[in-house]
Jmol script that loads the backbone (N, CA, C; Angstrom):
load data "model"
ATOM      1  N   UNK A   1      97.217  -1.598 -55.479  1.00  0.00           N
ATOM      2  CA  UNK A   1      96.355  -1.643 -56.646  1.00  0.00           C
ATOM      3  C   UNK A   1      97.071  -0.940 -57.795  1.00  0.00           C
ATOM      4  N   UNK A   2      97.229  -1.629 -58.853  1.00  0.00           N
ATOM      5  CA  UNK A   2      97.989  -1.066 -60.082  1.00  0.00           C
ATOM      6  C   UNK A   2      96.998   0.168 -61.015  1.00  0.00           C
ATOM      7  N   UNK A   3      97.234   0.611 -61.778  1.00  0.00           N
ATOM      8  CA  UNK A   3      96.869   1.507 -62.402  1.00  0.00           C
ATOM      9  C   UNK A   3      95.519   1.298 -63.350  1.00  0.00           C
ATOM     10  N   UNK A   4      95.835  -0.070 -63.607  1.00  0.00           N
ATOM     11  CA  UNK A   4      95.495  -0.759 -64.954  1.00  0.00           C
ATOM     12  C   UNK A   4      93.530  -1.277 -63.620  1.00  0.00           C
ATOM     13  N   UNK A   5      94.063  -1.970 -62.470  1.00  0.00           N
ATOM     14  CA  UNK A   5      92.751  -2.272 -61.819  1.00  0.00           C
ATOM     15  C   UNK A   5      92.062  -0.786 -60.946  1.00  0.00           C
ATOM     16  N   UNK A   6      92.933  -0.024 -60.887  1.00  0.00           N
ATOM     17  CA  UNK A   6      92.244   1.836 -60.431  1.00  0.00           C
ATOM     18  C   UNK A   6      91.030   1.651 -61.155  1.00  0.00           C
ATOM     19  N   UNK A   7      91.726   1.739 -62.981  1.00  0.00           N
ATOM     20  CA  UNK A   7      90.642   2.120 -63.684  1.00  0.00           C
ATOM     21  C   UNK A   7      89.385   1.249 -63.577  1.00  0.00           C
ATOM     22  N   UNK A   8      89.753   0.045 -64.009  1.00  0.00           N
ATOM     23  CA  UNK A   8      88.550  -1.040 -64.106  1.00  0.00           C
ATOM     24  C   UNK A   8      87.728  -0.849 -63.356  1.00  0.00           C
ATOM     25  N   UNK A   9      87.945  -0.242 -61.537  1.00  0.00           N
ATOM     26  CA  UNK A   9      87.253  -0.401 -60.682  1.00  0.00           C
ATOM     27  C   UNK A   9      86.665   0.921 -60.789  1.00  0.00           C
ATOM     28  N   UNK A  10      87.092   1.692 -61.269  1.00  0.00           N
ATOM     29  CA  UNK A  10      86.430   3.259 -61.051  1.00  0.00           C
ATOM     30  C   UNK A  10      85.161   2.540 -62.918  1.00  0.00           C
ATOM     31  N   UNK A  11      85.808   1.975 -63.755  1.00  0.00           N
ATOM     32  CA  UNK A  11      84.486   1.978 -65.032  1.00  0.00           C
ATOM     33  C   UNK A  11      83.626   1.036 -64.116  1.00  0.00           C
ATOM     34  N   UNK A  12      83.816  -0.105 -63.308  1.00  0.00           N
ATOM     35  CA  UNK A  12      82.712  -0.600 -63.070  1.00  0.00           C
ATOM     36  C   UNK A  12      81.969  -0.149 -62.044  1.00  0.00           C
ATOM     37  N   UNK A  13      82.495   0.812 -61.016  1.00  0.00           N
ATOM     38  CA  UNK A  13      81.921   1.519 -59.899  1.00  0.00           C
ATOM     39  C   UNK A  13      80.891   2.799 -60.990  1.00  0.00           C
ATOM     40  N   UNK A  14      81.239   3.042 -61.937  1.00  0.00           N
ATOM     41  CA  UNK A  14      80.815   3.935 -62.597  1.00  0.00           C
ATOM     42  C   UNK A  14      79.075   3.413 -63.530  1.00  0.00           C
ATOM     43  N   UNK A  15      79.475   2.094 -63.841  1.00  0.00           N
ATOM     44  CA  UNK A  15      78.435   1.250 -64.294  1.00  0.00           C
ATOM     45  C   UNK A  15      77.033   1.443 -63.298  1.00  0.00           C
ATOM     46  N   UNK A  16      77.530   1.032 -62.261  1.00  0.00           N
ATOM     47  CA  UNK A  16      76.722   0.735 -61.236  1.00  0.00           C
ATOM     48  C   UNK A  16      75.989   1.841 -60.116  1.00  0.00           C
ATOM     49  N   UNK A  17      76.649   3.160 -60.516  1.00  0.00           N
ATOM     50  CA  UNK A  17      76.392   4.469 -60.268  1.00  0.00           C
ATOM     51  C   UNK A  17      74.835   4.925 -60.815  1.00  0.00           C
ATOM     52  N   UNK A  18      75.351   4.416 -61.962  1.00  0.00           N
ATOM     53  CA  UNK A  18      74.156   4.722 -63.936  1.00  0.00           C
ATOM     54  C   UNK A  18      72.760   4.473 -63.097  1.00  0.00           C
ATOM     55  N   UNK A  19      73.007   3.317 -62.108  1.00  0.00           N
ATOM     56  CA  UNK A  19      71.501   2.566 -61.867  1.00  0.00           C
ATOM     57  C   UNK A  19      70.479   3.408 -61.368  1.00  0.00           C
ATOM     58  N   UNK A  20      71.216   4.832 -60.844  1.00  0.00           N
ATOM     59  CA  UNK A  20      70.579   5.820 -59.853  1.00  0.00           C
ATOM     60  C   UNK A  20      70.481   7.054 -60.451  1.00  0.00           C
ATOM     61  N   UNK A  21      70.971   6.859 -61.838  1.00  0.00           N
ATOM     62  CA  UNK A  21      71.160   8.174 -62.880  1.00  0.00           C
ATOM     63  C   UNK A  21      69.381   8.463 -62.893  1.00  0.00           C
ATOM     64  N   UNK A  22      68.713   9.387 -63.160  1.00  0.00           N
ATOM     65  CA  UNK A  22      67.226   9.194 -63.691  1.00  0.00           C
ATOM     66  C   UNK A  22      67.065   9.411 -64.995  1.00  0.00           C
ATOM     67  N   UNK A  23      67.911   9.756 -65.884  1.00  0.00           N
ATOM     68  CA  UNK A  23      67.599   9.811 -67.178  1.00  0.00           C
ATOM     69  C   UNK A  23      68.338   9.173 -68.082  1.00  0.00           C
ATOM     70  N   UNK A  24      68.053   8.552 -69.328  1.00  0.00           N
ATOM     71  CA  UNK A  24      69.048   7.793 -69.998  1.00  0.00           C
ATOM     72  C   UNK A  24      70.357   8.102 -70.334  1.00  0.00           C
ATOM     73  N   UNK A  25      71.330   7.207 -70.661  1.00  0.00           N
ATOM     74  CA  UNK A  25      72.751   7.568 -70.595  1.00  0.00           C
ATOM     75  C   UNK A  25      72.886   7.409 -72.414  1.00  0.00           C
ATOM     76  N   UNK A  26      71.776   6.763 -73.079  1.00  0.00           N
ATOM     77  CA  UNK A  26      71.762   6.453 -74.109  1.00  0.00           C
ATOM     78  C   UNK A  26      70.630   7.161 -74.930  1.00  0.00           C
ATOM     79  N   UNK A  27      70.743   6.796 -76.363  1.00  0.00           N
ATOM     80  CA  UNK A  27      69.583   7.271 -76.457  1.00  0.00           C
ATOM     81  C   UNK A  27      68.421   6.613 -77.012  1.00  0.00           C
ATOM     82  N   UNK A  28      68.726   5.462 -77.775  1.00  0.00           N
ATOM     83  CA  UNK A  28      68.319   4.779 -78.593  1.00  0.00           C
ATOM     84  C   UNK A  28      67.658   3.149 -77.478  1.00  0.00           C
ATOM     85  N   UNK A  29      67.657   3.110 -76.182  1.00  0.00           N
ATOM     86  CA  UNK A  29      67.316   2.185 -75.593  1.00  0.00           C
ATOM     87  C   UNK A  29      66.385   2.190 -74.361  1.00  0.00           C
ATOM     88  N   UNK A  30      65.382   1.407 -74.530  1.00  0.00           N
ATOM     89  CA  UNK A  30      64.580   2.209 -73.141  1.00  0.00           C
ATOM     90  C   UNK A  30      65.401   1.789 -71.740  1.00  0.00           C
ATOM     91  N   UNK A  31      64.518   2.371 -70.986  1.00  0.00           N
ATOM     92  CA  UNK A  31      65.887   2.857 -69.455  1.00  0.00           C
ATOM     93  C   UNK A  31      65.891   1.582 -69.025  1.00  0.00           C
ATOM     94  N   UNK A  32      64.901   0.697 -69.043  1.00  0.00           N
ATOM     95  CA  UNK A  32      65.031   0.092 -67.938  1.00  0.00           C
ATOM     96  C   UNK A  32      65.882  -0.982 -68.797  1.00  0.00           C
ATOM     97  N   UNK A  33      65.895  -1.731 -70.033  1.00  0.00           N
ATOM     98  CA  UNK A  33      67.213  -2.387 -70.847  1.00  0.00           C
ATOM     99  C   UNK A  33      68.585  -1.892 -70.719  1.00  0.00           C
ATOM    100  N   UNK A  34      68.477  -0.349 -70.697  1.00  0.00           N
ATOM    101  CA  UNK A  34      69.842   0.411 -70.179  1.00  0.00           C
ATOM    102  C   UNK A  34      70.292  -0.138 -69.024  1.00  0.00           C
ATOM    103  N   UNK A  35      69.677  -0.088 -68.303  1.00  0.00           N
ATOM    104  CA  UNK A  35      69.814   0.001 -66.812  1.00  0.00           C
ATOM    105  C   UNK A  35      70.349  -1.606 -66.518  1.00  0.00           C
ATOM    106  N   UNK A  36      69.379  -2.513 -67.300  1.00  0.00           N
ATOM    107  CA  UNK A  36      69.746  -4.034 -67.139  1.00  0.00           C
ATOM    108  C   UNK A  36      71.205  -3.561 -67.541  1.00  0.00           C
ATOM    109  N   UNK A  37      71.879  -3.646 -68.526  1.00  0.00           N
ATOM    110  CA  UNK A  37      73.189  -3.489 -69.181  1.00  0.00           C
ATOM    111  C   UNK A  37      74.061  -2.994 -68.813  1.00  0.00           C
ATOM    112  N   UNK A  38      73.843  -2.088 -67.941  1.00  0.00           N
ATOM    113  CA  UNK A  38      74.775  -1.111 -67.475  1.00  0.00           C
ATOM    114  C   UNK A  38      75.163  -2.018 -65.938  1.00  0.00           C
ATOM    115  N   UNK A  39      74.184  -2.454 -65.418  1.00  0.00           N
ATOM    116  CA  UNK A  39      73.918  -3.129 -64.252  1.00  0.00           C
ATOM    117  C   UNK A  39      75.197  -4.434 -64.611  1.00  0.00           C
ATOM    118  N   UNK A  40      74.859  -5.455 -65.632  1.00  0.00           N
ATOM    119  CA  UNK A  40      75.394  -6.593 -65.866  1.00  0.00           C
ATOM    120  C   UNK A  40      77.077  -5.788 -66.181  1.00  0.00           C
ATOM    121  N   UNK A  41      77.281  -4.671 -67.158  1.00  0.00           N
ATOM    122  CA  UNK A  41      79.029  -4.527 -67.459  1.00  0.00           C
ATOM    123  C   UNK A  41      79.669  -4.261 -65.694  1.00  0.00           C
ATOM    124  N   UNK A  42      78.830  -3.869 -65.047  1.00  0.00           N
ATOM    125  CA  UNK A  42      79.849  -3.442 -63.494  1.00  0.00           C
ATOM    126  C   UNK A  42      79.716  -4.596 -62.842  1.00  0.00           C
ATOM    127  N   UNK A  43      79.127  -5.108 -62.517  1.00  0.00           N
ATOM    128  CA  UNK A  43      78.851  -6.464 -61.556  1.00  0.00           C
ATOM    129  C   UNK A  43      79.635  -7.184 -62.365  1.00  0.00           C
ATOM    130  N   UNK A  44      79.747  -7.501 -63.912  1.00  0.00           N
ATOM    131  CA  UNK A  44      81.097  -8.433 -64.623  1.00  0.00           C
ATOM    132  C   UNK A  44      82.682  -7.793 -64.509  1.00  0.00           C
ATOM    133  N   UNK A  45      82.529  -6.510 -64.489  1.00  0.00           N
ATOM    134  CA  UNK A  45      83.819  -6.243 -64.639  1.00  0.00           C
ATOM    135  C   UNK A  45      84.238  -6.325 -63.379  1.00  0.00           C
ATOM    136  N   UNK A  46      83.569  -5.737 -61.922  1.00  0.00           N
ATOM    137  CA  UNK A  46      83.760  -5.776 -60.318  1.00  0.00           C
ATOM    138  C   UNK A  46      84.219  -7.341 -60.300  1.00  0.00           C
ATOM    139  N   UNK A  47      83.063  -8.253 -60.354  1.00  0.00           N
ATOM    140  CA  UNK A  47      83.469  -9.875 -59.859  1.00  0.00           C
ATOM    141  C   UNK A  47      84.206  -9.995 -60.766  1.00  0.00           C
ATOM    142  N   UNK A  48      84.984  -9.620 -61.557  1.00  0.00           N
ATOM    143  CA  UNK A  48      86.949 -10.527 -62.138  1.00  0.00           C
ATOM    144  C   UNK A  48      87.232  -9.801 -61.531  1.00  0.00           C
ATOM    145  N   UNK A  49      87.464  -8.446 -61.520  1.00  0.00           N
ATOM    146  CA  UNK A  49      88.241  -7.872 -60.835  1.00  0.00           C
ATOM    147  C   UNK A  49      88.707  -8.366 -59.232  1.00  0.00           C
ATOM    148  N   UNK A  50      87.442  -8.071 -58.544  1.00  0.00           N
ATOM    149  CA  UNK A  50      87.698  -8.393 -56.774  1.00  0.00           C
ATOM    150  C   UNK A  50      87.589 -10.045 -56.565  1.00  0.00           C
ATOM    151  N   UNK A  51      86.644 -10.683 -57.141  1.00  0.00           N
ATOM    152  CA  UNK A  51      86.664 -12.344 -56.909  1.00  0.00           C
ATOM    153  C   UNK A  51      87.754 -13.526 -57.670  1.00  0.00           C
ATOM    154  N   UNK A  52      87.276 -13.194 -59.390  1.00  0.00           N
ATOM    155  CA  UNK A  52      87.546 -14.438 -59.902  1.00  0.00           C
ATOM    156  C   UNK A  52      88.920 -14.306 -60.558  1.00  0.00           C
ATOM    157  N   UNK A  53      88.994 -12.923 -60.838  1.00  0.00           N
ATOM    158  CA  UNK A  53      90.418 -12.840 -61.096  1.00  0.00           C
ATOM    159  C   UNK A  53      90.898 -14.009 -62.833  1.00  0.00           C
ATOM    160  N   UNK A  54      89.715 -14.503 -63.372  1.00  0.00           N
ATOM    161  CA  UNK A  54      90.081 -15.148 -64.154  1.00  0.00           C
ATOM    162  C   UNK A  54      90.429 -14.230 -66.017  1.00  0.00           C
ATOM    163  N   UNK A  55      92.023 -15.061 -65.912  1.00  0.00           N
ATOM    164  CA  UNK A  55      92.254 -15.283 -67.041  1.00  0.00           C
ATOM    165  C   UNK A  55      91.434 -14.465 -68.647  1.00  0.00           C
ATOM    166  N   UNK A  56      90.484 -15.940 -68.611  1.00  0.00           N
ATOM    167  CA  UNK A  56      89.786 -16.173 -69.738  1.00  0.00           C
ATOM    168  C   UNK A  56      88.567 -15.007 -70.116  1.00  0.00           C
ATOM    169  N   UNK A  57      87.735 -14.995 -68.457  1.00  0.00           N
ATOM    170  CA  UNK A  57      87.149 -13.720 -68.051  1.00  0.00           C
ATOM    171  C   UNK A  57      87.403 -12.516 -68.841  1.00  0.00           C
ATOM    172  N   UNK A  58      88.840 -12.070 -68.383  1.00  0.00           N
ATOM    173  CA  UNK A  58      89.560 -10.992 -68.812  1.00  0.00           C
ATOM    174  C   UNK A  58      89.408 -10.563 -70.362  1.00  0.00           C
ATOM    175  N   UNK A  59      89.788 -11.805 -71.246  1.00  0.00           N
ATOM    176  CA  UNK A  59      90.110 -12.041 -72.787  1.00  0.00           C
ATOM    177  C   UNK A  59      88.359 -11.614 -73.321  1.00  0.00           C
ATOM    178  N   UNK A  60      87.521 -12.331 -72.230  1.00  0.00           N
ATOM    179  CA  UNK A  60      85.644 -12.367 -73.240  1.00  0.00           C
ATOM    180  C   UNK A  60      85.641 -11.105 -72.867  1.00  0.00           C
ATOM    181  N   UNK A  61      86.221 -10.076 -71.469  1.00  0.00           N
ATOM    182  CA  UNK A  61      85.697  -8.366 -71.427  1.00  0.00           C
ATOM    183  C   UNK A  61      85.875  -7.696 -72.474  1.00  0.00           C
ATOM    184  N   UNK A  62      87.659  -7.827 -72.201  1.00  0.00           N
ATOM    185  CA  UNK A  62      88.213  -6.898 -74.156  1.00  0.00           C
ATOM    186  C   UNK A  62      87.815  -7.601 -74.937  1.00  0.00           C
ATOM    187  N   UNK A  63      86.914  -8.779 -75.074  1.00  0.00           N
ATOM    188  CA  UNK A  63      86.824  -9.239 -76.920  1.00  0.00           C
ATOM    189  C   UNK A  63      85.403  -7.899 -76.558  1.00  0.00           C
ATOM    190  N   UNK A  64      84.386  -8.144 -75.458  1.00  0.00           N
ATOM    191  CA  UNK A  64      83.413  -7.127 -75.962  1.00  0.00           C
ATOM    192  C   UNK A  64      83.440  -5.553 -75.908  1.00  0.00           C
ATOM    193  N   UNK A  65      84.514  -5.225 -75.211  1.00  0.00           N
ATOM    194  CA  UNK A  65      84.739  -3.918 -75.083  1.00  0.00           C
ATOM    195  C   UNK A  65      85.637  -3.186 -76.322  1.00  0.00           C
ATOM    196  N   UNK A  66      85.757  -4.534 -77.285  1.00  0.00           N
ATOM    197  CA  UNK A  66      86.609  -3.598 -78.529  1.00  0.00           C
ATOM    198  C   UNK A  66      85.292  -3.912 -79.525  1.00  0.00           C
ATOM    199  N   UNK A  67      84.930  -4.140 -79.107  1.00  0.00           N
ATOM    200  CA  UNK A  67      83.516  -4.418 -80.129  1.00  0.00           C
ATOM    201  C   UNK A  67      82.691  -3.215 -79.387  1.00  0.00           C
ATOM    202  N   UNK A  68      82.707  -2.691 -78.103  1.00  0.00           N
ATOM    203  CA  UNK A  68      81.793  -1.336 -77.466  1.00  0.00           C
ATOM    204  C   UNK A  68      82.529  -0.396 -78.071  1.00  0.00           C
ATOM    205  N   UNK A  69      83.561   0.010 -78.114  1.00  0.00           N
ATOM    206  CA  UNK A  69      84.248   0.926 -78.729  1.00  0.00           C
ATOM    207  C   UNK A  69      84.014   1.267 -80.166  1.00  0.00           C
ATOM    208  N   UNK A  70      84.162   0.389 -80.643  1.00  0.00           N
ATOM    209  CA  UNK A  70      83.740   0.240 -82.092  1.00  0.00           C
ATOM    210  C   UNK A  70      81.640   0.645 -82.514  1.00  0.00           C
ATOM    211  N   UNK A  71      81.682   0.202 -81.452  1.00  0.00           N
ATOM    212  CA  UNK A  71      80.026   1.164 -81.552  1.00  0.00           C
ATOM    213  C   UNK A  71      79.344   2.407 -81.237  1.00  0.00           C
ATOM    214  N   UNK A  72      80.827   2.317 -80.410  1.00  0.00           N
ATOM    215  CA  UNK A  72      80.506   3.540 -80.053  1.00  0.00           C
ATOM    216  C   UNK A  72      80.752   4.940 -81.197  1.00  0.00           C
ATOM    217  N   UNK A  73      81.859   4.338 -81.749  1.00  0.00           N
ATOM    218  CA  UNK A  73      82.797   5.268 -83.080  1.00  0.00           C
ATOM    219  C   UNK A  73      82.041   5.237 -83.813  1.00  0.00           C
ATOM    220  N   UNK A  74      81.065   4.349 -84.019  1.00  0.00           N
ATOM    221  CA  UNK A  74      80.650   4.550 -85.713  1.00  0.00           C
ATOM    222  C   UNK A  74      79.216   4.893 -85.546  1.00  0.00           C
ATOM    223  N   UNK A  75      78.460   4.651 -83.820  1.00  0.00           N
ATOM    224  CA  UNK A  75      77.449   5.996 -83.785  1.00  0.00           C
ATOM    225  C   UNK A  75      75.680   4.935 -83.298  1.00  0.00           C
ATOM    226  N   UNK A  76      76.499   3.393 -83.212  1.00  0.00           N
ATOM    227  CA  UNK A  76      75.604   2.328 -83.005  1.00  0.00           C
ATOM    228  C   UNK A  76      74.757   2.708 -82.009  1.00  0.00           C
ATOM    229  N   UNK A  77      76.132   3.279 -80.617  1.00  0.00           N
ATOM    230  CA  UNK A  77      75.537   3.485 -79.646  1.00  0.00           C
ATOM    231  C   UNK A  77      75.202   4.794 -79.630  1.00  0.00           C
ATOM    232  N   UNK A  78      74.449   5.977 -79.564  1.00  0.00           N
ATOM    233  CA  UNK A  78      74.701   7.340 -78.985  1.00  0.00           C
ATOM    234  C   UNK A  78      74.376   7.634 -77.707  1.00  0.00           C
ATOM    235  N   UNK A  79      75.474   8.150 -77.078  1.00  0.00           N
ATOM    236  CA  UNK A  79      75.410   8.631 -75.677  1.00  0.00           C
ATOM    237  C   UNK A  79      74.468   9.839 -75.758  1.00  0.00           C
ATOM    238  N   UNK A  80      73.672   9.621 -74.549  1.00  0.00           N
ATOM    239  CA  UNK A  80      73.055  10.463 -74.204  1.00  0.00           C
ATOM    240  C   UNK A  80      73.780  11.799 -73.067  1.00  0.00           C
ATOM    241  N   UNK A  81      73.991  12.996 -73.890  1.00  0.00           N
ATOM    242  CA  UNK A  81      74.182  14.243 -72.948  1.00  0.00           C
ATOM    243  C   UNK A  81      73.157  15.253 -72.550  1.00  0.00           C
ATOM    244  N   UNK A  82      72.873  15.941 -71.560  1.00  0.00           N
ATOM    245  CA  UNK A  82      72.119  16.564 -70.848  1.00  0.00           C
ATOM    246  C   UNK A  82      72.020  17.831 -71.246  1.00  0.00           C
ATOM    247  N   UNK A  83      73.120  18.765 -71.992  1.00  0.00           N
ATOM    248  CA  UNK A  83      73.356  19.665 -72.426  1.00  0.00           C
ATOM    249  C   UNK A  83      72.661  20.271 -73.166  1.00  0.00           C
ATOM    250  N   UNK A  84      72.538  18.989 -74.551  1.00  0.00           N
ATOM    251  CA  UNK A  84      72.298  19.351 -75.947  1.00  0.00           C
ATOM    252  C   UNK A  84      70.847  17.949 -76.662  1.00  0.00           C
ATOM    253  N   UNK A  85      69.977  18.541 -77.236  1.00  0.00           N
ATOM    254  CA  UNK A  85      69.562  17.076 -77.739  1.00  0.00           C
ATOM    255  C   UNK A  85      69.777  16.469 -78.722  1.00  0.00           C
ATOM    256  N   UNK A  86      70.945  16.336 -79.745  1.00  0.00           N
ATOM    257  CA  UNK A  86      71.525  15.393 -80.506  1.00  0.00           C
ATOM    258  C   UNK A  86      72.776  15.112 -80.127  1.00  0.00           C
ATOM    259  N   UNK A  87      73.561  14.315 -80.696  1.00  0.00           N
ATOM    260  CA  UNK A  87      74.672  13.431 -79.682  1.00  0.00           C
ATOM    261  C   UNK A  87      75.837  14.308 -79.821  1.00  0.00           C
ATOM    262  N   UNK A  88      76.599  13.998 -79.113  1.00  0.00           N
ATOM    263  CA  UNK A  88      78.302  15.119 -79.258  1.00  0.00           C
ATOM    264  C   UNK A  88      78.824  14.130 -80.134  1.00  0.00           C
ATOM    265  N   UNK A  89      79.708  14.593 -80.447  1.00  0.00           N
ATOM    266  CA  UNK A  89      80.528  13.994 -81.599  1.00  0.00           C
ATOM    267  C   UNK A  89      81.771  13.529 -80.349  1.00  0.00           C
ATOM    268  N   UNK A  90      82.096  14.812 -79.704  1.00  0.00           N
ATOM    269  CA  UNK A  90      83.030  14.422 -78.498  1.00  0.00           C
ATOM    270  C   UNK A  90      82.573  13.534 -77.400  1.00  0.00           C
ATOM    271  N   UNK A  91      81.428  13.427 -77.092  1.00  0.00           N
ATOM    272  CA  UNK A  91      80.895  12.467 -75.814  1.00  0.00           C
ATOM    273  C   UNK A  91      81.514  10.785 -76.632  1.00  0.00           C
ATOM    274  N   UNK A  92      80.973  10.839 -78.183  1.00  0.00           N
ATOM    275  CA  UNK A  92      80.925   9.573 -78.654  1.00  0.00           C
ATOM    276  C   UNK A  92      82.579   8.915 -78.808  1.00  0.00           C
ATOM    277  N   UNK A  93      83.504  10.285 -78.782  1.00  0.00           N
ATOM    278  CA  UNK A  93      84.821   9.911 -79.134  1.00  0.00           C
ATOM    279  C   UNK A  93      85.269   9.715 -77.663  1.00  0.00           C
ATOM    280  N   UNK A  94      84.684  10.250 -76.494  1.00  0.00           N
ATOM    281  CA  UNK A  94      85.481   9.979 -75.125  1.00  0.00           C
ATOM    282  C   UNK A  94      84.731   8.488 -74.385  1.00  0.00           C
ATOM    283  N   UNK A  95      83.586   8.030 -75.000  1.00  0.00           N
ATOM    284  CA  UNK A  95      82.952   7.006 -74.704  1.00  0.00           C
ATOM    285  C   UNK A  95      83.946   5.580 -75.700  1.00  0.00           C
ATOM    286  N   UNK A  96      84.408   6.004 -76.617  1.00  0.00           N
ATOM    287  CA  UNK A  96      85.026   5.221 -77.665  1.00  0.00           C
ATOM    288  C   UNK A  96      86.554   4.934 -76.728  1.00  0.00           C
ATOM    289  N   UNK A  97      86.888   6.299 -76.340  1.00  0.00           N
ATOM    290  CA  UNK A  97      88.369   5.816 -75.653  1.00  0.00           C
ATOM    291  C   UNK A  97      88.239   5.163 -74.570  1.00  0.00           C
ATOM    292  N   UNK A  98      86.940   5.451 -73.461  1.00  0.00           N
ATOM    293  CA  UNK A  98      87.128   4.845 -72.439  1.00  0.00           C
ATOM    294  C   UNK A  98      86.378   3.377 -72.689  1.00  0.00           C
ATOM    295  N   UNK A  99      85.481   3.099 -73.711  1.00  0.00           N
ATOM    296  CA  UNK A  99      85.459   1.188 -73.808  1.00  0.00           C
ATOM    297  C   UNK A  99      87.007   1.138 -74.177  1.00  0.00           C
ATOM    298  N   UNK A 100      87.422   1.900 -75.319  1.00  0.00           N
ATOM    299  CA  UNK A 100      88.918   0.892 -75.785  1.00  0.00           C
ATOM    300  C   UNK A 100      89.917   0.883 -74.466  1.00  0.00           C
ATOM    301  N   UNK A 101      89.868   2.378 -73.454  1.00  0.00           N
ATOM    302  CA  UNK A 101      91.043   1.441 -72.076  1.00  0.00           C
ATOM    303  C   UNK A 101      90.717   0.340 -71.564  1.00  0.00           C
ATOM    304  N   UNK A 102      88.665   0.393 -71.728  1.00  0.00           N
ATOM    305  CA  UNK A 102      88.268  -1.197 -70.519  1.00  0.00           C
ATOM    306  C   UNK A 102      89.228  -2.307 -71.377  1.00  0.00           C
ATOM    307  N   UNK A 103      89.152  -1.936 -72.347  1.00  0.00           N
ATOM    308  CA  UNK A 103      89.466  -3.406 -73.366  1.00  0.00           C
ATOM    309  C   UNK A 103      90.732  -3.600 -73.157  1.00  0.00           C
ATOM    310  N   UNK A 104      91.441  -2.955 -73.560  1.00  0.00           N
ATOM    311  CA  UNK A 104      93.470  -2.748 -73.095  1.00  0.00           C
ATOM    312  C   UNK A 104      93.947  -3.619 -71.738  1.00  0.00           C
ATOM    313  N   UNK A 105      92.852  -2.714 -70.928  1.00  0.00           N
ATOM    314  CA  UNK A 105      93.311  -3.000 -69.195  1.00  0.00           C
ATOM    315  C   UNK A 105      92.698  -4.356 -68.646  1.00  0.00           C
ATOM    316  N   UNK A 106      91.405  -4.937 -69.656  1.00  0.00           N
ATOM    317  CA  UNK A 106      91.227  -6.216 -69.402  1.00  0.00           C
ATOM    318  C   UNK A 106      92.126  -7.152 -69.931  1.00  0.00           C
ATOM    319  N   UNK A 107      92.701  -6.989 -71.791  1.00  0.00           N
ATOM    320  CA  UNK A 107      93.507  -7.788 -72.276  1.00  0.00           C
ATOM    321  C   UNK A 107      94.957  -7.822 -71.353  1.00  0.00           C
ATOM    322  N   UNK A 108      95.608  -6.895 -70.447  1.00  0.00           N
ATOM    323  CA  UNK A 108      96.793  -6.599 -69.926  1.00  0.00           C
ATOM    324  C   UNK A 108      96.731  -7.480 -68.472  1.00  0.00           C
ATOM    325  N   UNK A 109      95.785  -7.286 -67.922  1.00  0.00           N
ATOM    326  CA  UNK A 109      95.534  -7.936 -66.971  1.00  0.00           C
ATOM    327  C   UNK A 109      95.117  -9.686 -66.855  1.00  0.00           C
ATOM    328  N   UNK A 110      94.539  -9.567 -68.457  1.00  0.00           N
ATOM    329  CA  UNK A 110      94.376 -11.503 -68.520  1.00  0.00           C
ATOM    330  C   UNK A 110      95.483 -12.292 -68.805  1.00  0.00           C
ATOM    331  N   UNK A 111      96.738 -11.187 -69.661  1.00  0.00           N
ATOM    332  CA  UNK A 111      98.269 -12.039 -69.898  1.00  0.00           C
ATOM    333  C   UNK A 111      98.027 -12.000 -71.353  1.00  0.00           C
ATOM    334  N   UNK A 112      97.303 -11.308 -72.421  1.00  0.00           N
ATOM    335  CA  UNK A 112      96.738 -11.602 -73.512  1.00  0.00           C
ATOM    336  C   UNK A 112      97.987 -10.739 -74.267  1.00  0.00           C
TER     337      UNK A 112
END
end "model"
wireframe off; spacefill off
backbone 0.3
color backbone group
């Protein structure tokens, strides 16, 4: 397993973790829409990864994961932390890097 599918499989094992989280990961969405969403990015990113292995697949993840990144930066999305009750500035910048690796490691892996 290369470096590039480690990660993918640890963000979508991570997706699918969320489902058992009890409190939102977000803040702005009720849980159970969270939960749909979070549910659908691991089960999409897992099946290319372990099944379909496709291509094209690969290209539609990073087209939406540079578009998650990008929401994440400018504050669309705010992550929800446990700590504090308004958003980190750092949660939003380490949520920003890790959509932009999904996006990298999907475009690298489709041949893009």
């Amino acid at each position: 397993m290369s470096l590039l599918e480690a990660f993918l499989l640890a963000s979508g094992l991570a997706y699918l973790w969320l489902l058992v989280m009890p409190k939102h990961c977000t803040k702005q969405k009720s849980l159970v829409l969270e939960k749909i969403e979070m549910a659908a990015a691991g089960v999409l990113i897992l099946s290319n990864l372990l099944v379909f292995k496709s291509p094209l697949l690969w290209l539609i993840i990073g087209v939406m994961y540079v578009g998650a990144c990008l929401f994440s930066y400018f504050g669309y999305v705010q992550w929800n932390v446990q700590w504090q009750k308004e958003a980190s500035s750092e949660v939003q910048m380490a949520m920003w890097a890790w959509d932009l690796g999904i996006a990298v490691s999907a475009f690298m892996l489709g041949g893009t």
